[in-house]
N, C-alpha and C positions, 0 to 999 in steps of 0.2 A: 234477702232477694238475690237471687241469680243475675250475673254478670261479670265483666271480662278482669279476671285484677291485671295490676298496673303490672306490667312486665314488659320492660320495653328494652330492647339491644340498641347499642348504637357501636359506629365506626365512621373512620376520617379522623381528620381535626378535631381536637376538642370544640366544642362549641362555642365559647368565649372569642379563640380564633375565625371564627365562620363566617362566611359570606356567603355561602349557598348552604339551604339544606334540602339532603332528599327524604323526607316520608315516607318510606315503601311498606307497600301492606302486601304480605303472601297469601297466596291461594287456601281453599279448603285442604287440609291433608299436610299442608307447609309447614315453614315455622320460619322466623323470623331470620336465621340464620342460611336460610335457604334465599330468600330475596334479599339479603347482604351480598351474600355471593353474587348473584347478578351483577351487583356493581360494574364489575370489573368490562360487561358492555359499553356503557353507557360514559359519553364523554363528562367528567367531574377536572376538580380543579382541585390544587393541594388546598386549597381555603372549603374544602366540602362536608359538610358534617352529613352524617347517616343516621336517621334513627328508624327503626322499623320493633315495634310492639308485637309482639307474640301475642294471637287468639287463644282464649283458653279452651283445653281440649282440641288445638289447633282447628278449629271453625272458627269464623264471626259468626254464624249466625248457623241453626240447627239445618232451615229444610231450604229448598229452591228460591233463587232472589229473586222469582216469578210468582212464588206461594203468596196467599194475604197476608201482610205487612204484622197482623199479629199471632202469625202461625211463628214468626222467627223473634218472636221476644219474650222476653225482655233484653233478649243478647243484641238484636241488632241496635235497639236504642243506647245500650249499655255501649257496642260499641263508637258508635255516634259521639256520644260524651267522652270516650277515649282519644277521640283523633281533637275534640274540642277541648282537651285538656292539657295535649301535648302542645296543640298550636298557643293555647296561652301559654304554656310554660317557654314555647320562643321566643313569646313575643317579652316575656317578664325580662329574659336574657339580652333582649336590645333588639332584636331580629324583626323584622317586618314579614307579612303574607306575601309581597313581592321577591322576596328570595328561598321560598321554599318550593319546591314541587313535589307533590303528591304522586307517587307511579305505585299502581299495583295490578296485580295479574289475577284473570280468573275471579272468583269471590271476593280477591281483594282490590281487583278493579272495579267492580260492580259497587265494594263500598268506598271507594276511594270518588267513584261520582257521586254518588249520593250523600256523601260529606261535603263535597263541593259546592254541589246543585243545592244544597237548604242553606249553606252559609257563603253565597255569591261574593267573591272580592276580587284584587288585583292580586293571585297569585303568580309565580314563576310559570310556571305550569299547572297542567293535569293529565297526567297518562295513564290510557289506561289497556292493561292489552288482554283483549276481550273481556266486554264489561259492557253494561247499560245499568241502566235506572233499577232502583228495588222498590217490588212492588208487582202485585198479578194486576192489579190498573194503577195509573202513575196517576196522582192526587197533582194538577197543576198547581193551589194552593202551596204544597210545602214548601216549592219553590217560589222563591222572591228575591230580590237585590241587581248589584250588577257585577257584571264579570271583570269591566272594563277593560275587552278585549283581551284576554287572559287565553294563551297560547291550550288547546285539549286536545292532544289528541286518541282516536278510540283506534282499535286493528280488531278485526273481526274475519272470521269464516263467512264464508256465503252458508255454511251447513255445520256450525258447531252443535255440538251435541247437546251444550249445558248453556247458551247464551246465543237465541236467537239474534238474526242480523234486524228483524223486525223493531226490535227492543232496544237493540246500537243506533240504530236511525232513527227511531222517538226520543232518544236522549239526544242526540244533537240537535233536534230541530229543538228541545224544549233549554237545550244550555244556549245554543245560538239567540233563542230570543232572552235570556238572559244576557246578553251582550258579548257573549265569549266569545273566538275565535275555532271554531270547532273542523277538524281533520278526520274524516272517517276510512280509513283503509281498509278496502273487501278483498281479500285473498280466495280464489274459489278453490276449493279444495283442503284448505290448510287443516291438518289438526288442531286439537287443543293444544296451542302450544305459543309460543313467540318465533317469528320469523325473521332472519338478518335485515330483512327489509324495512320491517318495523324497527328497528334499534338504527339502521341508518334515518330513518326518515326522521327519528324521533331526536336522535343526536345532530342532528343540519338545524330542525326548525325550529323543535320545543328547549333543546338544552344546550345552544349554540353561546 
């Protein structure tokens, strides 16, 4: 069966030493090494461990995270059980879901919510910068639990190309009633891209 093998980069701290970790998932076309580099925005602590998994064929998933749910599998399930196998191997290391957060960009924003959204708990955060739900309709079923006010925030174009703002605004209202704390920043005009404002907003509230 086709799916993602385990290929996962990390950097920081060894993990053993960790009290924060950050999850970061790259875009379509990225690679793991490319949203390491990131880093270097976002406020961390010497105590910060970094793991970020490489998509194989750099995609999580083949076609639009707006196409039907099984136009993009078996990769997008396969990734799914990827992010659900790193968070156990944290949790095996002593780590709790309260000191990881989740950031990813583009495609791997989009699954960095939908990781979140079907397995609801008290993370650090979840950031995601441009990103909404996967799915051409959002099954409210797959989501269920509670966030327990768990810090999200989403940044979005009013006119991005590849992630309607339509799609960023049904995912908040659908994580908010999962109990999260949800932040949606609309920049009009912005590229596909990250903005300083989003890495300020995100370094004050989410990773303060």
């Amino acid at each position: 069966m086709e799916g993602h093998k385990k290929n996962i980069r990390v950097a920081g701290v060894d993990i053993e030493k960790a009290e924060t970790i950050l999850l970061m998932l790259h875009g379509r076309g990225g690679t793991a090494e490319d949203i390491i580099s990131f880093t270097h925005h976002l406020k961390t602590t010497a105590a910060t461990h970094i793991i970020a998994p490489q998509a194989t064929n750099n995609s999580w998933y083949p076609n639009s995270f707006l196409a039907p749910v099984e136009k993009n599998q078996p990769w997008l399930n396969s990734a799914l059980d990827l992010l659900g196998g790193i968070m156990a191997d944290t949790e095996a290391k002593g780590l709790n879901s309260k000191q990881v957060y989740i950031i990813g960009f583009s495609q791997g924003a989009c699954l960095s919510l939908e990781f979140a959204a079907r397995n609801p708990k008290k993370y650090g955060g979840v950031i995601a910068f441009t990103g909404g739900l996967i799915g051409e309709v959002l099954i409210i079923e797959n989501y269920c639990g509670d966030f327990e006010k768990t810090k999200i925030f989403i940044g979005n174009s009013d006119r991005d190309p590849h992630v309607p703002l339509k799609r960023s605004e049904e995912s908040k209202s659908i994580m908010e009633n999962l109990g999260a704390d949800v932040a949606l920043k609309v920049y009009p005009g912005m590229g596909h891209t990250i903005n300083q404002d989003e890495i300020e907003w995100v370094n004050k509230i989410v990773l303060k």
